[in-house]
C-alpha positions in Angstrom: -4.4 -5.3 5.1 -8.7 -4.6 4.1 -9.4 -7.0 1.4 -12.6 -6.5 -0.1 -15.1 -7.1 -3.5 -16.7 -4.1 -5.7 -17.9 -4.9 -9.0 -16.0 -3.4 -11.6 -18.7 -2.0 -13.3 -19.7 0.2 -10.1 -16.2 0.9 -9.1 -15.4 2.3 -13.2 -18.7 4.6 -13.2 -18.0 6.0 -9.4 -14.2 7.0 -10.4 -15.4 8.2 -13.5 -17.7 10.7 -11.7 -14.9 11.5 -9.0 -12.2 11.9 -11.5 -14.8 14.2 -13.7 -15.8 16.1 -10.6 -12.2 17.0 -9.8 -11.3 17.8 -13.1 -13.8 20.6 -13.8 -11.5 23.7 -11.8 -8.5 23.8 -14.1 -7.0 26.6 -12.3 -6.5 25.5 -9.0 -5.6 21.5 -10.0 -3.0 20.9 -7.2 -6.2 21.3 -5.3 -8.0 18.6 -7.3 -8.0 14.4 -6.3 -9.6 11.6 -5.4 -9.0 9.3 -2.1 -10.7 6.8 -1.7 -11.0 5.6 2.4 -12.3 2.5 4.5 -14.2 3.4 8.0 -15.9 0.8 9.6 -18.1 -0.9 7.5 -18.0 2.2 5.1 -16.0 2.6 1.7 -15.7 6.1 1.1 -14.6 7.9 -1.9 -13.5 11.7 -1.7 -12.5 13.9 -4.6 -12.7 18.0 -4.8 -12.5 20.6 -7.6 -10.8 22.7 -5.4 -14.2 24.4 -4.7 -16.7 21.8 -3.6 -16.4 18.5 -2.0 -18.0 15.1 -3.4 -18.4 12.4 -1.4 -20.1 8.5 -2.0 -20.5 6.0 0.4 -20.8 2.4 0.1 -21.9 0.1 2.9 -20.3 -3.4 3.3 -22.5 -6.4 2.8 -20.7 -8.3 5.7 -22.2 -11.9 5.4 -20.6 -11.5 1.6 -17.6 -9.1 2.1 -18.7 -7.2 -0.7 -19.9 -3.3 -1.2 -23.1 -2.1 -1.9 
């Protein structure tokens, strides 16, 4: 299990983009998501439109646990 700490605020306007960003090819929407991935010290969010990929990464404040 990864347990970690976002703030909600952050976490609400980067799936907003995502989710907008995926949303904008209508015609090929089997194509279109969002994943969102932990690598390391990395949180990594993922989504496509079916054309283009769009990625953000936030690194892990380890002494707090928290993403930046």
């Amino acid at each position: 299990m990864i347990k970690f700490e976002i703030q909600k605020k952050k976490f609400q306007q980067i799936l907003k983009t995502h989710s907008e960003h995926a949303a904008n090819y209508q015609l090929s929407n089997v194509l279109s998501n969002i994943q969102i991935a932990v690598k390391g010290d990395v949180l990594n969010f993922y989504s496509t439109d079916g054309n283009r990929l769009l990625r953000t990464r936030l690194k892990l404040d380890k002494e707090h646990r928290t993403f930046k």
